[in-house]
PyMOL Python script that loads the backbone (N, CA, C, O; Angstrom):
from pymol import cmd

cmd.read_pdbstr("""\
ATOM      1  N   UNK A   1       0.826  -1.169   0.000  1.00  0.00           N
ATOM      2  CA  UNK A   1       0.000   0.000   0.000  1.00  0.00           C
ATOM      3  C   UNK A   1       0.881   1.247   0.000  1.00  0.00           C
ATOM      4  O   UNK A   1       1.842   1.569   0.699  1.00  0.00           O
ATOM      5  N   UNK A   2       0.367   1.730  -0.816  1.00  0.00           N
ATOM      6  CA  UNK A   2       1.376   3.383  -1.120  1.00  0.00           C
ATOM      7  C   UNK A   2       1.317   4.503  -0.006  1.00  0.00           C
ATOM      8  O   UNK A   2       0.694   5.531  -0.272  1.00  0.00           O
ATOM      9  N   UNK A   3       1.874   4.377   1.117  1.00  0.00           N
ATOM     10  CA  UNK A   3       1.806   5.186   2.304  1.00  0.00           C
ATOM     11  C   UNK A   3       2.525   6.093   2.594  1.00  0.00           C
ATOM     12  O   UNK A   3       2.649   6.594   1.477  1.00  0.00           O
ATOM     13  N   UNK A   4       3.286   6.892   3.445  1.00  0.00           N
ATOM     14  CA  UNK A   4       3.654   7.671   4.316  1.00  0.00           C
ATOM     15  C   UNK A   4       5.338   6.859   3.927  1.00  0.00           C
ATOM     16  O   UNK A   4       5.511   5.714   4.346  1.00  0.00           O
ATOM     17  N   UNK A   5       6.091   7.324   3.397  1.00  0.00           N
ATOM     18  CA  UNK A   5       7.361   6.611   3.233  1.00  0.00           C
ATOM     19  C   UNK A   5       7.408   5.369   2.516  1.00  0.00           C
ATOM     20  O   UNK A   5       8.382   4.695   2.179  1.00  0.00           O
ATOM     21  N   UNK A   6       6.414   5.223   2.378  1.00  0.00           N
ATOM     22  CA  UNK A   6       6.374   3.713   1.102  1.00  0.00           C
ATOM     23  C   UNK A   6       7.173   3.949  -0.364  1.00  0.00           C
ATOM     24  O   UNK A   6       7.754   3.095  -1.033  1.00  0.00           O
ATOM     25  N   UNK A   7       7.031   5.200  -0.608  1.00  0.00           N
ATOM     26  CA  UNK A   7       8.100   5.369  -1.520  1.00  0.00           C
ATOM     27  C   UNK A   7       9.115   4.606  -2.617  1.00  0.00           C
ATOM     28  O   UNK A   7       9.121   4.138  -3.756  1.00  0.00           O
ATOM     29  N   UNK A   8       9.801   4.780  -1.675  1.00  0.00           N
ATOM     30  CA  UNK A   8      11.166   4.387  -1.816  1.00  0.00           C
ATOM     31  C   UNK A   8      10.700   2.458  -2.059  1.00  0.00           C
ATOM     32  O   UNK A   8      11.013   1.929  -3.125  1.00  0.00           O
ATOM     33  N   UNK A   9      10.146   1.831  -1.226  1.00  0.00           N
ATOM     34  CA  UNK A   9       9.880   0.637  -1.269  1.00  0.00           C
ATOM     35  C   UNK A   9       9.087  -0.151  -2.527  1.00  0.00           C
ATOM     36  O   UNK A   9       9.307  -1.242  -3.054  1.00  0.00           O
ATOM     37  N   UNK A  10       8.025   0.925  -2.788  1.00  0.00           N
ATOM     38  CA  UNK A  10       7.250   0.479  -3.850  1.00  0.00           C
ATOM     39  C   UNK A  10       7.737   1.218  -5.334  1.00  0.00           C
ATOM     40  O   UNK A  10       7.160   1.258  -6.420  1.00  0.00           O
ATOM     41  N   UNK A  11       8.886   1.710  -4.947  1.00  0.00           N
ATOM     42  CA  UNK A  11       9.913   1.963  -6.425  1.00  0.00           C
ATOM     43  C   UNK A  11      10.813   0.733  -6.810  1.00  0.00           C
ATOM     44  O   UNK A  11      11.003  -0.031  -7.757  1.00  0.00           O
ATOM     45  N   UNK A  12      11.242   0.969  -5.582  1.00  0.00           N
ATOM     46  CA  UNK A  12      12.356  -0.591  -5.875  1.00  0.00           C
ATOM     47  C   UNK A  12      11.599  -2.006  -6.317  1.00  0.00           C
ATOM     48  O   UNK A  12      12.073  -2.929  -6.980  1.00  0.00           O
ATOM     49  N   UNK A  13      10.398  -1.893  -5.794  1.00  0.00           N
ATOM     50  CA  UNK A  13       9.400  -3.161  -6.382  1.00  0.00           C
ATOM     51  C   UNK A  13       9.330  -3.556  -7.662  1.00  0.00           C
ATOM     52  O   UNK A  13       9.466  -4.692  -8.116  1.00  0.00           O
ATOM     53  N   UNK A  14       8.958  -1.856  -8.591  1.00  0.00           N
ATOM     54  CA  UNK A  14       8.823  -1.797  -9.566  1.00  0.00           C
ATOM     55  C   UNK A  14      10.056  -1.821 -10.269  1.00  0.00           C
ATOM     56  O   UNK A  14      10.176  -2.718 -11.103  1.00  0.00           O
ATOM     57  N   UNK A  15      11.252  -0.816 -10.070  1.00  0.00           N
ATOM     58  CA  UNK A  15      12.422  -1.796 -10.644  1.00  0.00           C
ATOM     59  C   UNK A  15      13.034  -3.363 -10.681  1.00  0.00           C
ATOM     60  O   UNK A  15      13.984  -3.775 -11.347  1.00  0.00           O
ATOM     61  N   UNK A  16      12.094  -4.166  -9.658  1.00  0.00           N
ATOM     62  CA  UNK A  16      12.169  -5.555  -9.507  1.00  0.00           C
ATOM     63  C   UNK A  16      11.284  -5.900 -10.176  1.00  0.00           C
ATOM     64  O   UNK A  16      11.123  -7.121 -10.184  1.00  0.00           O
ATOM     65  N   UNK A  17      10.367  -5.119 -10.981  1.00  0.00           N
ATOM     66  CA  UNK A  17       9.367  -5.935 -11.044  1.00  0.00           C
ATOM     67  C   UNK A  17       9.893  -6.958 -12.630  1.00  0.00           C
ATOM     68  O   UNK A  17      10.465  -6.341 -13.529  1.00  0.00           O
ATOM     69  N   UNK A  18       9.645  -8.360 -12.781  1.00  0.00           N
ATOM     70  CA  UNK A  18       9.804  -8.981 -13.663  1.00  0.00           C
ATOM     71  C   UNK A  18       8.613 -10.185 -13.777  1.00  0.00           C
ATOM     72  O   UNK A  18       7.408 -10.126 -13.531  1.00  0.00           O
ATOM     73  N   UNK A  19       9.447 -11.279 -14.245  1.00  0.00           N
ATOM     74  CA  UNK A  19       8.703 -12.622 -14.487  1.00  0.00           C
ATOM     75  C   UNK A  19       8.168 -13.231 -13.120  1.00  0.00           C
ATOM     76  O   UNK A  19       7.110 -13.851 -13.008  1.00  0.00           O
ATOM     77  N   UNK A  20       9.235 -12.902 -11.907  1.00  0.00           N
ATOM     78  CA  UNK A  20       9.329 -13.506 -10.791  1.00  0.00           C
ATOM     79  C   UNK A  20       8.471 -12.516  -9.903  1.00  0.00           C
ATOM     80  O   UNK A  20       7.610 -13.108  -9.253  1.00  0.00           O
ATOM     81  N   UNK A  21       8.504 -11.283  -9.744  1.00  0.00           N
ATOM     82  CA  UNK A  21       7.954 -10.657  -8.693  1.00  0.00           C
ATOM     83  C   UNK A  21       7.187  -9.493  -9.674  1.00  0.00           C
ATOM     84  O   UNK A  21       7.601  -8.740 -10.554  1.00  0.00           O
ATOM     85  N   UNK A  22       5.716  -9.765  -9.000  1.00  0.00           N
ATOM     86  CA  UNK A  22       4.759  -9.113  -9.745  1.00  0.00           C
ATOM     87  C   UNK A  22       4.166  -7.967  -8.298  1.00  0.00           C
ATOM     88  O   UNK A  22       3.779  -8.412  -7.218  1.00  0.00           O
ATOM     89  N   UNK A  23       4.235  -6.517  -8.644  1.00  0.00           N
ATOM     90  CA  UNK A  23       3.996  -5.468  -7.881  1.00  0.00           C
ATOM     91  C   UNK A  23       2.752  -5.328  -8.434  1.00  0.00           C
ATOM     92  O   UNK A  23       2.622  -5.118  -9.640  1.00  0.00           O
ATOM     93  N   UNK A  24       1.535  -5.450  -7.455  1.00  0.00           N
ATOM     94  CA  UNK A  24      -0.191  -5.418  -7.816  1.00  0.00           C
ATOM     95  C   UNK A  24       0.147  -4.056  -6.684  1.00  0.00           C
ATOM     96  O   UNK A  24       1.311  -4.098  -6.285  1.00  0.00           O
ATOM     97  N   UNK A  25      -0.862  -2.615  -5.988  1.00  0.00           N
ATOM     98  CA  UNK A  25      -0.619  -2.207  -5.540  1.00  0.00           C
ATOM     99  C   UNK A  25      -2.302  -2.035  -5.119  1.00  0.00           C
ATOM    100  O   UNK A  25      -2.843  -1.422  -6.039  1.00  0.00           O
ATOM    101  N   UNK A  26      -3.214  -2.350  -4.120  1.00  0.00           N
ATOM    102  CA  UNK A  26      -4.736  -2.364  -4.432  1.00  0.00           C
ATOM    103  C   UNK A  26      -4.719  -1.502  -3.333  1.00  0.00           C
ATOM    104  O   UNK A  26      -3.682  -1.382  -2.680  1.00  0.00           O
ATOM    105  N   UNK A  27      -5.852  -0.813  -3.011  1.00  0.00           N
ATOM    106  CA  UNK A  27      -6.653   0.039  -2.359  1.00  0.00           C
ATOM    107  C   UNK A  27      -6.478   0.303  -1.461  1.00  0.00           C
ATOM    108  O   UNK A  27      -6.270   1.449  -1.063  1.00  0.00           O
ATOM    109  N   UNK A  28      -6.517  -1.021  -0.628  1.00  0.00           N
ATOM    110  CA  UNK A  28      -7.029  -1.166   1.039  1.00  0.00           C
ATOM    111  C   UNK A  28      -6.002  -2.343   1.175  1.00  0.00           C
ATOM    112  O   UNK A  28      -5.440  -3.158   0.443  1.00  0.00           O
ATOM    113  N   UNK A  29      -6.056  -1.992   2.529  1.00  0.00           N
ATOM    114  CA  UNK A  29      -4.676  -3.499   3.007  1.00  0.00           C
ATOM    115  C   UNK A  29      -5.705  -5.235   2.762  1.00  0.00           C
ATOM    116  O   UNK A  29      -5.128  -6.229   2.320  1.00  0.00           O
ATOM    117  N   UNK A  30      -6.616  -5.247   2.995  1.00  0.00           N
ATOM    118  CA  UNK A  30      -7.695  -5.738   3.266  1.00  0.00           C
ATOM    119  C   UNK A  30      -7.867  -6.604   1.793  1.00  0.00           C
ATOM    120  O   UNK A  30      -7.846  -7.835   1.781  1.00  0.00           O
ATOM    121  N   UNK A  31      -8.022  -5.856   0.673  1.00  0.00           N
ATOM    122  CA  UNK A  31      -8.171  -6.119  -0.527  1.00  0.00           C
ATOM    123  C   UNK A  31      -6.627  -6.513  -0.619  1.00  0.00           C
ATOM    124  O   UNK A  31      -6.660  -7.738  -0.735  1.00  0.00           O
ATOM    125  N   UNK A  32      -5.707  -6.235  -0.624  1.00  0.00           N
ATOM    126  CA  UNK A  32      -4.558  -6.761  -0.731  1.00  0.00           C
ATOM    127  C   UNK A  32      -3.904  -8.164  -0.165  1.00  0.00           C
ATOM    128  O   UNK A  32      -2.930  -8.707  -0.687  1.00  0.00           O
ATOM    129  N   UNK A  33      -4.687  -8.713   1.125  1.00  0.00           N
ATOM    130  CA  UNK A  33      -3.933  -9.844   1.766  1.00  0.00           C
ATOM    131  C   UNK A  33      -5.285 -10.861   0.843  1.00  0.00           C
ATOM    132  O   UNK A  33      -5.214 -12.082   0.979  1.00  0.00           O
ATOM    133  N   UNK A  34      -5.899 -10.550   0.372  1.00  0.00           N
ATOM    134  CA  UNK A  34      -7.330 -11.562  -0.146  1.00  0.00           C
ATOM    135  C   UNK A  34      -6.721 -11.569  -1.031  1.00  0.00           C
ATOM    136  O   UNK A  34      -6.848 -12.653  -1.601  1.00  0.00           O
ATOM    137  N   UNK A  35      -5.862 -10.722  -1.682  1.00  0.00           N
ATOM    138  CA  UNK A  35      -5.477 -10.638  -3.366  1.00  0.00           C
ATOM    139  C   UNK A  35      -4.251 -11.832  -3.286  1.00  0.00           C
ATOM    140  O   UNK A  35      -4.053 -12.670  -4.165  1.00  0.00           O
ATOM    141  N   UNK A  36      -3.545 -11.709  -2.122  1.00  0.00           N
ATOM    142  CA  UNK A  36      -2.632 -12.412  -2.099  1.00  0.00           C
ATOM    143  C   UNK A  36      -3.080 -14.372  -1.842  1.00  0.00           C
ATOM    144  O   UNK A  36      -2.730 -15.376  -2.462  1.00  0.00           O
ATOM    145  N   UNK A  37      -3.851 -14.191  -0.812  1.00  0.00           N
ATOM    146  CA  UNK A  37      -4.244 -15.535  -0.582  1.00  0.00           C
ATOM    147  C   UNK A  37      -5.223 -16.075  -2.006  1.00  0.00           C
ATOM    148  O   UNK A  37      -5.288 -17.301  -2.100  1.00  0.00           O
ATOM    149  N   UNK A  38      -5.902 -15.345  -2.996  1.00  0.00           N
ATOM    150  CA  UNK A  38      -6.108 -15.856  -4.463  1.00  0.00           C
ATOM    151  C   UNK A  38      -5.460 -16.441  -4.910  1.00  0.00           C
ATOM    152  O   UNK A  38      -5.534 -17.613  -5.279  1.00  0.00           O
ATOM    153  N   UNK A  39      -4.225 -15.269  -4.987  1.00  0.00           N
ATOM    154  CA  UNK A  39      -2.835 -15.359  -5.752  1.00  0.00           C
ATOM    155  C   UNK A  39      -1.992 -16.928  -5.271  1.00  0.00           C
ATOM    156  O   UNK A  39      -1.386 -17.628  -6.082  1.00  0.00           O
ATOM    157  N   UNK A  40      -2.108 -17.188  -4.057  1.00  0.00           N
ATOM    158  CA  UNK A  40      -1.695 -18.519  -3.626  1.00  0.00           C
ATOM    159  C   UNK A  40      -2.507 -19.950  -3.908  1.00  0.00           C
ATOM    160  O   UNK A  40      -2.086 -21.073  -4.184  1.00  0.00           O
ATOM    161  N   UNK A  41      -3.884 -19.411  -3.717  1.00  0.00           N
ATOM    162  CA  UNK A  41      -4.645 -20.767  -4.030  1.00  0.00           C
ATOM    163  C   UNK A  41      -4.474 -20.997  -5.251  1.00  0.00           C
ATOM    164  O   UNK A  41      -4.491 -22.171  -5.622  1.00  0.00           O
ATOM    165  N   UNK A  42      -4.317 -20.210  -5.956  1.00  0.00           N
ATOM    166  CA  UNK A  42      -4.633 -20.220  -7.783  1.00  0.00           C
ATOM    167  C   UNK A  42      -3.783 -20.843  -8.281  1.00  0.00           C
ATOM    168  O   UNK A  42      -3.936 -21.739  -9.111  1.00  0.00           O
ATOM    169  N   UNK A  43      -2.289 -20.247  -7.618  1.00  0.00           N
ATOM    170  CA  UNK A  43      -1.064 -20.554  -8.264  1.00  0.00           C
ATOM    171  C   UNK A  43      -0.187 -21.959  -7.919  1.00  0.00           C
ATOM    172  O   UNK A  43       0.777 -22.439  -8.516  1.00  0.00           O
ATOM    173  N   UNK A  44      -0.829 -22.375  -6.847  1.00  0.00           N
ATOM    174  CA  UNK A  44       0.510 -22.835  -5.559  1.00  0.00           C
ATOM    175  C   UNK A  44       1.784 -22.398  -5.226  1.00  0.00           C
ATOM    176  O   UNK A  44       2.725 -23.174  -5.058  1.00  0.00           O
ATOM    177  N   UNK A  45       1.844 -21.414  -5.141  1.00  0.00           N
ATOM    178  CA  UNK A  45       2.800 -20.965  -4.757  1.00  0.00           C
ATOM    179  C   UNK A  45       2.301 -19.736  -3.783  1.00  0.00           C
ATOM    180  O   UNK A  45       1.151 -19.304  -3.702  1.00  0.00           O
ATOM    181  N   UNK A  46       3.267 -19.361  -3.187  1.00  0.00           N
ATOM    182  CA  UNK A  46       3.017 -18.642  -1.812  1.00  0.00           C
ATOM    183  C   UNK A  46       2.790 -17.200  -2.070  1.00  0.00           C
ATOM    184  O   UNK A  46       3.685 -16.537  -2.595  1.00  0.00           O
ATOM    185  N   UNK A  47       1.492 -16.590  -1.688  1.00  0.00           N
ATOM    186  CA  UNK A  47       1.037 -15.003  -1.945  1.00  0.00           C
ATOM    187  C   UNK A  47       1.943 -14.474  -0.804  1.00  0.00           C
ATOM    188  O   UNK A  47       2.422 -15.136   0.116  1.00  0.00           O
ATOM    189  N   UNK A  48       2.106 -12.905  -1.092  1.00  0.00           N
ATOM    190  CA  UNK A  48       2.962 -12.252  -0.206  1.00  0.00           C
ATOM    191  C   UNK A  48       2.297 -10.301   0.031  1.00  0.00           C
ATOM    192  O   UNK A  48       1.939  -9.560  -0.884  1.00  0.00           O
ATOM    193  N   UNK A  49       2.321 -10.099   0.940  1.00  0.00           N
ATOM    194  CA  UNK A  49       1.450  -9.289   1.262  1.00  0.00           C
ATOM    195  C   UNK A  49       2.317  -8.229   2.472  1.00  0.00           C
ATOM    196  O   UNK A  49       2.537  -8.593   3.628  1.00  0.00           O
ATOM    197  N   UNK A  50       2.809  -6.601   1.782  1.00  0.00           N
ATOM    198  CA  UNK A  50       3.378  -5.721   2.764  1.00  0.00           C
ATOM    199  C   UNK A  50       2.371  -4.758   2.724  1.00  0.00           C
ATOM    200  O   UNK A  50       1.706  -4.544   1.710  1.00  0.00           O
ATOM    201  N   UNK A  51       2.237  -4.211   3.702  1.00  0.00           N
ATOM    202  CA  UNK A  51       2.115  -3.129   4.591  1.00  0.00           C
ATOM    203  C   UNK A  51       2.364  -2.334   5.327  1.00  0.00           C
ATOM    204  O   UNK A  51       3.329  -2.608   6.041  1.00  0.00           O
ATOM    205  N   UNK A  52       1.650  -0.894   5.584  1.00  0.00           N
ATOM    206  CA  UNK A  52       2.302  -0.346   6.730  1.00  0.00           C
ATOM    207  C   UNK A  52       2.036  -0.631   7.947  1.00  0.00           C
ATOM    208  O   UNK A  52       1.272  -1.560   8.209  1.00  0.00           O
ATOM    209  N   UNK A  53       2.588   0.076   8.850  1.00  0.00           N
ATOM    210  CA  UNK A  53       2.254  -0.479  10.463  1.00  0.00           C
ATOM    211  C   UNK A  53       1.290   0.112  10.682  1.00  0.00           C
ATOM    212  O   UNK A  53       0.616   0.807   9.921  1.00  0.00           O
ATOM    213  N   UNK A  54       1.084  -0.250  12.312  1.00  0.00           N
ATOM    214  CA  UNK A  54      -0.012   0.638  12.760  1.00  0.00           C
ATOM    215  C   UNK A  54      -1.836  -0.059  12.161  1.00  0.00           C
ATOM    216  O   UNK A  54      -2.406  -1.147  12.074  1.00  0.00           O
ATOM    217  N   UNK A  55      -2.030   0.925  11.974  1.00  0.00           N
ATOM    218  CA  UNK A  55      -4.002   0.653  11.334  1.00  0.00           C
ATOM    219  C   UNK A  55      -3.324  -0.601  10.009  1.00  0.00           C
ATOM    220  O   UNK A  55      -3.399  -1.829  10.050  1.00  0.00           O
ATOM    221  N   UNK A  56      -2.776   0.167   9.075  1.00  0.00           N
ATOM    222  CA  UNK A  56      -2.811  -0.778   8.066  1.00  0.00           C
ATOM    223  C   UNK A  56      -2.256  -2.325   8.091  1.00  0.00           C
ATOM    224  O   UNK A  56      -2.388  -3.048   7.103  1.00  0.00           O
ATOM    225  N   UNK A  57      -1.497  -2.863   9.545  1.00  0.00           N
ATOM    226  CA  UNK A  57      -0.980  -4.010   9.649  1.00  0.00           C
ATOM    227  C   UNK A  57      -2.605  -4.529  10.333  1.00  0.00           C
ATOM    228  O   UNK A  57      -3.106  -5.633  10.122  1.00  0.00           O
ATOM    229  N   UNK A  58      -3.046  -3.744  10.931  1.00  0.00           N
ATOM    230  CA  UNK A  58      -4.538  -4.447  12.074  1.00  0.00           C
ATOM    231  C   UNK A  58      -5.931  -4.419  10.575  1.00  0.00           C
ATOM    232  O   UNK A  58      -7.089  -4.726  10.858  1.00  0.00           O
ATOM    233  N   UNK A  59      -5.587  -4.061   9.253  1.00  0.00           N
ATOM    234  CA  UNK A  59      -6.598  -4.506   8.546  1.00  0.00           C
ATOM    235  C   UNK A  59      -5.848  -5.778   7.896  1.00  0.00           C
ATOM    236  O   UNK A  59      -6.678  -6.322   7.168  1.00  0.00           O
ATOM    237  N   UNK A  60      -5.004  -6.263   7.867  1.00  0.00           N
ATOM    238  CA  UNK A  60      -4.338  -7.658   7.481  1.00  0.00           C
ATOM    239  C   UNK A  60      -4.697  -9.001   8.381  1.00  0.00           C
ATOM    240  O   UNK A  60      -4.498 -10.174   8.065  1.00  0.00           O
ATOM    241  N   UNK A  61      -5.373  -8.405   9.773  1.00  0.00           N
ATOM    242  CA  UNK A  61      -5.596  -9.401  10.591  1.00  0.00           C
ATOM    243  C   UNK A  61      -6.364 -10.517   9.984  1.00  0.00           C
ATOM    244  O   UNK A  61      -5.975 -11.684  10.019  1.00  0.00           O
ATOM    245  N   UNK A  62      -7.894  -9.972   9.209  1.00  0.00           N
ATOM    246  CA  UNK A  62      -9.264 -10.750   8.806  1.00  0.00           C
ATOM    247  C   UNK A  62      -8.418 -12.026   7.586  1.00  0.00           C
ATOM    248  O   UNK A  62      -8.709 -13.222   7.548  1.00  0.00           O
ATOM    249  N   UNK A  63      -7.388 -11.351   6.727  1.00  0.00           N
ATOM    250  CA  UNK A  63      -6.768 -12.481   5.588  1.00  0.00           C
ATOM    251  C   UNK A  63      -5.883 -13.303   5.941  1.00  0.00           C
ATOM    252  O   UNK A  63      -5.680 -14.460   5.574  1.00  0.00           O
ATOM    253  N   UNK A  64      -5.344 -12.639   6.694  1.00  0.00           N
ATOM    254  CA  UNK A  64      -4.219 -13.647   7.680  1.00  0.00           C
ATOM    255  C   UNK A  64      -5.280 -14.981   8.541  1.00  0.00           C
ATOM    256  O   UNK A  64      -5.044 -16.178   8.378  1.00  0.00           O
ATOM    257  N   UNK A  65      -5.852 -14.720   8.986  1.00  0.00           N
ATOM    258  CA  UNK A  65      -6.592 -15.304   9.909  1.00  0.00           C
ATOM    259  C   UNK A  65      -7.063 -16.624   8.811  1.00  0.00           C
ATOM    260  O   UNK A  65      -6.753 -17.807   8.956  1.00  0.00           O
ATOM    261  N   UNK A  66      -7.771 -16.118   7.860  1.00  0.00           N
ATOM    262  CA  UNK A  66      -8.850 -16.795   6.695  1.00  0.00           C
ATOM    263  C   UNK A  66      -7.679 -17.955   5.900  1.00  0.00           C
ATOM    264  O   UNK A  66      -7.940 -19.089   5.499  1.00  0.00           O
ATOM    265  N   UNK A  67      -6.407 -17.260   5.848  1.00  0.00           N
ATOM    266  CA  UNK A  67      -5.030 -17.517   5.200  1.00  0.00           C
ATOM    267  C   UNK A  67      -4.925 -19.179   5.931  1.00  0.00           C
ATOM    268  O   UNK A  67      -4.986 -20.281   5.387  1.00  0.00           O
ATOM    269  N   UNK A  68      -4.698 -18.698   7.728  1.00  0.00           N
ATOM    270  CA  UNK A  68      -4.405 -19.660   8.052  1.00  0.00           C
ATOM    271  C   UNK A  68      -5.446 -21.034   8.534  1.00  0.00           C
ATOM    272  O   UNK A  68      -5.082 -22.181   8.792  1.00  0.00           O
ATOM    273  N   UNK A  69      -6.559 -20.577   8.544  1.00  0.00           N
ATOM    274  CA  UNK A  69      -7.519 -21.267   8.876  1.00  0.00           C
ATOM    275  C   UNK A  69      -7.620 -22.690   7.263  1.00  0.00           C
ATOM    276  O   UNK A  69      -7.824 -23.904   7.278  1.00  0.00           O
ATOM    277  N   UNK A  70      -7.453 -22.053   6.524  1.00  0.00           N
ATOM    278  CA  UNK A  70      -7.376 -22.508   5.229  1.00  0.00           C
ATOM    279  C   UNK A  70      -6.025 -23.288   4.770  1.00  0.00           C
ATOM    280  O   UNK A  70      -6.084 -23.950   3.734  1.00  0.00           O
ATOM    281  N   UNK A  71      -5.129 -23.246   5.312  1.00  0.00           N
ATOM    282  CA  UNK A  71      -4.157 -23.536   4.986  1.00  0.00           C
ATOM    283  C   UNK A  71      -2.922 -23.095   4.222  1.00  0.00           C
ATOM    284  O   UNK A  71      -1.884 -23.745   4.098  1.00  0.00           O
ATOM    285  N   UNK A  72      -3.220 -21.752   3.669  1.00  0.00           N
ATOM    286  CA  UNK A  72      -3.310 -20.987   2.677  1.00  0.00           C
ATOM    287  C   UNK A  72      -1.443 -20.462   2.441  1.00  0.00           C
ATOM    288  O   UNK A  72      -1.262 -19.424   3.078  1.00  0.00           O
ATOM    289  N   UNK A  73      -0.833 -20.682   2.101  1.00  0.00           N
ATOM    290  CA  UNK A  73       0.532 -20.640   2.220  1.00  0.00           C
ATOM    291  C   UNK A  73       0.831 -18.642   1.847  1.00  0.00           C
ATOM    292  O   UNK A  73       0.608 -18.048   0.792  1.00  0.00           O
ATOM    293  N   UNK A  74       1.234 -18.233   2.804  1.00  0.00           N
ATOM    294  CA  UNK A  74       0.790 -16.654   3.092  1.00  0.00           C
ATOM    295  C   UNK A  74       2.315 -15.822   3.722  1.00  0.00           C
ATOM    296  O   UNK A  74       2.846 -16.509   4.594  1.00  0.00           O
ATOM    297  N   UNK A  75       2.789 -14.989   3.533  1.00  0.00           N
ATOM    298  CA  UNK A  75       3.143 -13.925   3.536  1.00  0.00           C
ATOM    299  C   UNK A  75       3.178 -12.446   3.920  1.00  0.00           C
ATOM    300  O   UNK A  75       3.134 -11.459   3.186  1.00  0.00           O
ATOM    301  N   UNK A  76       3.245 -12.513   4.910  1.00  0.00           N
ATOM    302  CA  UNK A  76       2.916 -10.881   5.269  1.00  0.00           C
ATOM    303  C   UNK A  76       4.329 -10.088   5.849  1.00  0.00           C
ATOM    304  O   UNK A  76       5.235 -10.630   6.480  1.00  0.00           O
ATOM    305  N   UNK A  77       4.254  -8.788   5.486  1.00  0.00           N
ATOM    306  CA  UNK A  77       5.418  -8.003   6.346  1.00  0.00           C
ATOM    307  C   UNK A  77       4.483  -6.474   6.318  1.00  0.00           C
ATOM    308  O   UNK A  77       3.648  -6.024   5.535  1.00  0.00           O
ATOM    309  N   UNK A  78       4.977  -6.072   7.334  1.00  0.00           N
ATOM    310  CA  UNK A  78       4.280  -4.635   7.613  1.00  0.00           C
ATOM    311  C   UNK A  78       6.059  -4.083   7.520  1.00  0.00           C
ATOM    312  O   UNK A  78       7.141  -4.661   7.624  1.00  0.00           O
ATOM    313  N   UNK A  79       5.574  -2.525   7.245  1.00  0.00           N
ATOM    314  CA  UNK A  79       7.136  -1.313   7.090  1.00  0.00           C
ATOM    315  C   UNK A  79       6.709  -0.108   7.978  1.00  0.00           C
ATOM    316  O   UNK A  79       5.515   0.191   7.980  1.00  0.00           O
ATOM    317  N   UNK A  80       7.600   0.624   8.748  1.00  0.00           N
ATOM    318  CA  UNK A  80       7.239   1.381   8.997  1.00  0.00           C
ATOM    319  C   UNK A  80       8.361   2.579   9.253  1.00  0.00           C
ATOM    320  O   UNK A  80       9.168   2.744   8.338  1.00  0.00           O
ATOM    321  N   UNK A  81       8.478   3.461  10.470  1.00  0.00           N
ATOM    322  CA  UNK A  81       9.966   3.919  11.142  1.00  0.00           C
ATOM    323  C   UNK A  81       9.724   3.592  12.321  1.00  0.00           C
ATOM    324  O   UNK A  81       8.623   3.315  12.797  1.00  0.00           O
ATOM    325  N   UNK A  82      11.180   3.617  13.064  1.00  0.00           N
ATOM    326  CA  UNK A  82      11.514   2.961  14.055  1.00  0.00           C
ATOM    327  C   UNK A  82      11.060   4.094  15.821  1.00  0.00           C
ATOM    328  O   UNK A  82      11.196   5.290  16.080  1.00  0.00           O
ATOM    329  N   UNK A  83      10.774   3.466  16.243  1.00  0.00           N
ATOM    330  CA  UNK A  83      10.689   4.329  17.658  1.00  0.00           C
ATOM    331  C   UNK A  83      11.271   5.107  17.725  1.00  0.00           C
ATOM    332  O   UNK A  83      12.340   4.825  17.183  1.00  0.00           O
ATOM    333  N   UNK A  84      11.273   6.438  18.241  1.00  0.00           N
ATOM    334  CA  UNK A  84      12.173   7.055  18.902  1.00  0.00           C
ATOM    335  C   UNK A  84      11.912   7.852  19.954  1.00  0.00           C
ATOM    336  O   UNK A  84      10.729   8.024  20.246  1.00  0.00           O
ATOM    337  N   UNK A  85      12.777   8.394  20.610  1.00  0.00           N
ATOM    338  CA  UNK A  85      12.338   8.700  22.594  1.00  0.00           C
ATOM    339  C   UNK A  85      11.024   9.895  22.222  1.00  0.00           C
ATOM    340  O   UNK A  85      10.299  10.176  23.176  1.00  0.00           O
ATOM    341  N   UNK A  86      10.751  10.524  20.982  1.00  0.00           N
ATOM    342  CA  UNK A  86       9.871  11.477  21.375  1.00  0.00           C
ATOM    343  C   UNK A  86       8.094  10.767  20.682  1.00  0.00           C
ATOM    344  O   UNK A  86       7.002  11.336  20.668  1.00  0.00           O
ATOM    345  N   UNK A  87       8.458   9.447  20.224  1.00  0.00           N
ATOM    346  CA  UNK A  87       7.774   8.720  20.321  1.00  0.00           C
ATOM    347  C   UNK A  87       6.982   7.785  21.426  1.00  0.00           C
ATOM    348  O   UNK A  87       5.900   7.232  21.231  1.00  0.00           O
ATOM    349  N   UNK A  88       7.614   7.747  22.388  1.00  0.00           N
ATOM    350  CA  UNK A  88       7.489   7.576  23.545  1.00  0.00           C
ATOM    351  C   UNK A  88       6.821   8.516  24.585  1.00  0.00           C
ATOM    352  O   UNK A  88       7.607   9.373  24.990  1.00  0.00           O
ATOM    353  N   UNK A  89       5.275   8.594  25.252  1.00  0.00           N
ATOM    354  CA  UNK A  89       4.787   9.460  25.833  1.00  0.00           C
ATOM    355  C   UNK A  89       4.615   8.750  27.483  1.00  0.00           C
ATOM    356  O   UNK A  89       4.116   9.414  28.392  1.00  0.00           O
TER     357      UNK A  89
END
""", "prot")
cmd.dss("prot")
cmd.show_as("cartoon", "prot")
cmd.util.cbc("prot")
cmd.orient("prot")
């Protein structure tokens, strides 16, 4: 998902992007981990699914969940920045 510093990440995707790694970029995190677990049942091979932290890792919960209940060979990473002391209240 194209976020707050995603940038840089979903550039390099697209300079990766080839035969092997296909950059889909959908809406909602939500629509994205379903896209991925398709992408796995369909294919056999393993869907893969990033995000940001925060809200957008807690809408990955419902596909993850469905992912594993299913058996569903799945993938997830959330991105974000790192703590820092004025992060801390």
């Amino acid at each position: 998902m194209p976020r707050k510093g995603a940038d840089i990440l979903v550039e390099a995707l697209e300079r990766l992007s080839s035969s092997i790694i296909r950059n889909i970029l959908p809406r909602h995190e939500q629509g994205g981990v379903f896209a991925a677990e398709g992408y796995a049942c369909s294919s056999a091979l393993p869907g893969v699914c990033i995000t940001s932290s925060s809200p957008g890792a807690t809408n990955l919960v419902t596909g993850l969940t469905n992912a594993m209940r299913d058996s569903v060979p799945l993938g997830c990473s959330h991105y974000g920045s790192s703590p820092t002391k004025n992060d801390w209240h």
